[in-house]
N, C-alpha and C positions, 0 to 999 in steps of 0.2 A: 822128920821125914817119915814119911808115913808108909814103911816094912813092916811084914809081921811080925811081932816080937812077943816074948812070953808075958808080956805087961798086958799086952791087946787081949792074946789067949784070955789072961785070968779075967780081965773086961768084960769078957763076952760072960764068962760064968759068974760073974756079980752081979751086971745086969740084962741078961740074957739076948745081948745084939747078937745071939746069933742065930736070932730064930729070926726064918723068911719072912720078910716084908711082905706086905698087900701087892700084887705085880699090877701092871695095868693092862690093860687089854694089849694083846699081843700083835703087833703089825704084821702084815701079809709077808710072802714071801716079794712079791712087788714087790716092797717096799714100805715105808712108814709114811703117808702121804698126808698132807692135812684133808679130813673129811673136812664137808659143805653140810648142813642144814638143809631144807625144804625152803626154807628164805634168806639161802642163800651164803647164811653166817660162816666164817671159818670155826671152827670147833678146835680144842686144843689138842696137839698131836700126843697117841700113845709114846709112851716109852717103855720098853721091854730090857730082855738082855741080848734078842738077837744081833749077833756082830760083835758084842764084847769078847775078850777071852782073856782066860786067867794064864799067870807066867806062875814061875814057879817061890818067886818072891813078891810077886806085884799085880796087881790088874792093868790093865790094856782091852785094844777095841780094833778092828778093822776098818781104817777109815782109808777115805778116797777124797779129791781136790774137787772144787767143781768145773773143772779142767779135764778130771782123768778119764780116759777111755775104758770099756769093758775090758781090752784086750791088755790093759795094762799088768803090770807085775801089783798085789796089793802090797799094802802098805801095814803096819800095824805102830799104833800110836801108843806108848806108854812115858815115864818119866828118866830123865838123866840119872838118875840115883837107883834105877833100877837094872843099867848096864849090868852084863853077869859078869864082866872083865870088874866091874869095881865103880866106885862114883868119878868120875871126869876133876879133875883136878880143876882150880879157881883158874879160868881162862883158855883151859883146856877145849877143844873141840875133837870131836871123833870122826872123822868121815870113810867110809867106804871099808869098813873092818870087815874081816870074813866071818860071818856067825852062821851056825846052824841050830839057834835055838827054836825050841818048839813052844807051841801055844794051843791053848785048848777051845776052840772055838762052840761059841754058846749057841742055841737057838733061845726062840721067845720067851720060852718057860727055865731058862738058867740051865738046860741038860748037857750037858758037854757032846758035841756030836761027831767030832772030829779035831784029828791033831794037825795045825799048819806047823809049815815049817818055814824059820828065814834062810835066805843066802848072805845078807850080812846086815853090816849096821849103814842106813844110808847115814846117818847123821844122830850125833849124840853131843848135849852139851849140859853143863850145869852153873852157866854162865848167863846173866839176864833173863835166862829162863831154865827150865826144868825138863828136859826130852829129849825122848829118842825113836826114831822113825826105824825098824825093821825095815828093808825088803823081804818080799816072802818068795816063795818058786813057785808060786800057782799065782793067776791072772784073777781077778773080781768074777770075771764071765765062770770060769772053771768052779769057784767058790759056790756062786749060784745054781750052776748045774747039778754040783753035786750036793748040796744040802739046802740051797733054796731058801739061804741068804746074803741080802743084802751089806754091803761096808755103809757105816754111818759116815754122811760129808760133814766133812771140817766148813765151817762158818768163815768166809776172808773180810766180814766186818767187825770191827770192835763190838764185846757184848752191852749191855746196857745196866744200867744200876737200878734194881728193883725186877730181875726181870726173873718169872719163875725158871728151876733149873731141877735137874737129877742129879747128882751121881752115879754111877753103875757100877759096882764091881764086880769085876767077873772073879775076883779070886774067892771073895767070901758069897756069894749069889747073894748081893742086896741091893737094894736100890735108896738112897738118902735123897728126902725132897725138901724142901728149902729154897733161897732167894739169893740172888748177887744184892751184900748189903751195900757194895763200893770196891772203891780200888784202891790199891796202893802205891804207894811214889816208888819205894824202893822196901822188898822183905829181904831182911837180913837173917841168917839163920848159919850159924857155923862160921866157917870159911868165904860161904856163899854168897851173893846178894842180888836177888831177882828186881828186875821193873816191870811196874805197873801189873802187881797182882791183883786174882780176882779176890775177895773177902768174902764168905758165905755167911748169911744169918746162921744166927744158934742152932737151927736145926737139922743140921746138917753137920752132925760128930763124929765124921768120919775114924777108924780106925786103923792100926797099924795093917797092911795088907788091902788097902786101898786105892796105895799109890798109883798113880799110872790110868787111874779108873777116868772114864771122858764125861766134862760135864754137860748136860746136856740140856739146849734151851727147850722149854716144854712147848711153844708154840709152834716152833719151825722145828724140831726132832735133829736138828744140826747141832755138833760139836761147837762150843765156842771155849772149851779151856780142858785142863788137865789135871786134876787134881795132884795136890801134891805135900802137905803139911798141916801142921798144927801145934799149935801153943799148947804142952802138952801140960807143965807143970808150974807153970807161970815165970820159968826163966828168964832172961833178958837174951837175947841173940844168938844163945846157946843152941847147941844141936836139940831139934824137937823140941825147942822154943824160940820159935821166930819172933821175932821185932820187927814191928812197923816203923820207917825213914819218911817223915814228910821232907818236900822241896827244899825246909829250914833246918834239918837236921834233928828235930825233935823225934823223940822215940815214946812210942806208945806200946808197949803189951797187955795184949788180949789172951789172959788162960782160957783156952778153953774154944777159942775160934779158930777154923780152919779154910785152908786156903787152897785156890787153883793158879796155872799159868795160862795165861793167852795163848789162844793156838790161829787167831786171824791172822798173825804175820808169816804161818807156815805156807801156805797154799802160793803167796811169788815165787818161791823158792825152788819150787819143783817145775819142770817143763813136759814138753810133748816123752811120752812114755812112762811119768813119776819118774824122771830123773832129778837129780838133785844138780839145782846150777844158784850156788852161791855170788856169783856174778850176776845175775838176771835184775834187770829194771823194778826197783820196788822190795827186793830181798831185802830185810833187814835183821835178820839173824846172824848172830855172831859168826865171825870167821876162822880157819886154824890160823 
């Protein structure tokens, strides 16, 4: 699971990931929009760090449904293992917890520009999948007004295999580019075991303090997973060495490859206001 820990530190000063990435052009305060060509062409969408923000153990992002209203409560999207209460226990769900943790919200250039705050946990689990949705006490409209950015939208279609992606962490300011190599049936890691993870090419070596960071499809600028793990030491199933489950029970580990969780099946789930309705037509995220 991808926390920072004094392994990652000495990481960074053996091989210096901890110097700033290349950023890409920075999206407007509109928004990240796909430019057009003179004939017409889509062009591929910036990706910056506007809307991401750093926790104090993890990365996370400000995302919105393609459902949500301006006037809605936002949201902030990071991982299950990232709870500050503790990781969610095997089947465990969290709904509606009172939290007042803060987050550091980024603009385009990675600058910290302001501190949100949640009201609590609408939903946390580390069951099938990896996450947890903040409410915050300020509205996306408010967000905008006052710092003139945008929440990145969560994607409600499955991602695709081969499809260019980011990473973003807002805790370490970097940005990781790389491919969905595939998915997986079932990643087992600890206690744990997620379905149908995302798998990223090799180039994308994510580090401890990444967790929670939103991946992001470089074509359409929408969320489609969440970053969350890696085969750190080529263990078998072990904590921070996850094993891949095919449909036959065969186990495959990859040292050294790193993984996200789906976030298309997030966006049923929530209804008129970003509320959370576990009941709703199409929800299929774990229950308490």
């Amino acid at each position: 699971m991808r926390k920072p820990l004094a392994a990652a530190l000495l990481a960074l000063v053996i091989t210096g990931a901890g110097a700033a990435p290349a950023v890409a052009e920075p999206r407007s305060a509109a928004g990240a929009g796909t430019a057009a060509t003179a004939s017409g062409t889509a062009t591929v969408q910036a990706v910056d760090f506007a809307g991401t923000v750093s926790l104090s153990n993890c990365s996370g992002s400000v995302v919105r449904f393609p459902r949500s209203a301006d006037g809605d409560p936002a949201l902030v999207l990071t991982n299950g293992h990232c709870l500050e209460t503790g990781f969610p226990e095997p089947g465990e769900v969290v709904v509606g917890q009172s939290s007042s943790r803060s987050f550091g919200l980024l603009d385009s250039a990675g600058t910290r520009v302001a501190t949100l705050r949640a009201s609590k946990v609408a939903y946390s689990t580390m069951t099938d999948t990896d996450v947890t949705i903040y409410q915050l006490t300020r509205t996306y409209a408010q967000i905008r007004s006052s710092y003139g950015i945008n929440a990145l939208t969560l994607a409600d279609t499955h991602p695709v295999a081969g499809t260019a992606i980011k990473v973003v962490s807002g805790y370490w300011k970097r940005i990781y580019s790389c491919a969905v190599d595939g998915f997986v049936y079932r990643l087992k890691e600890g206690d744990w075991t997620w379905k149908d993870s995302v798998r990223y090419t090799s180039a994308c070596n994510t580090i401890g303090g990444t967790s929670g960071s939103p991946v992001i499809d470089n074509a359409t600028g929408k969320v489609v997973a969440v970053n969350n793990t890696g085969n750190e030491d080529g263990g078998t199933c072990t904590v921070n060495n996850p094993c891949e489950v095919d449909a036959n029970g065969k186990v495959t580990v990859r040292q050294g490859i790193n993984y996200a969780e789906e976030t298309y099946l997030i966006p049923a789930c929530f209804g008129t206001g970003n509320q959370l309705d576990l009941s709703a037509s199409g929800c299929a995220l774990p229950k308490p």
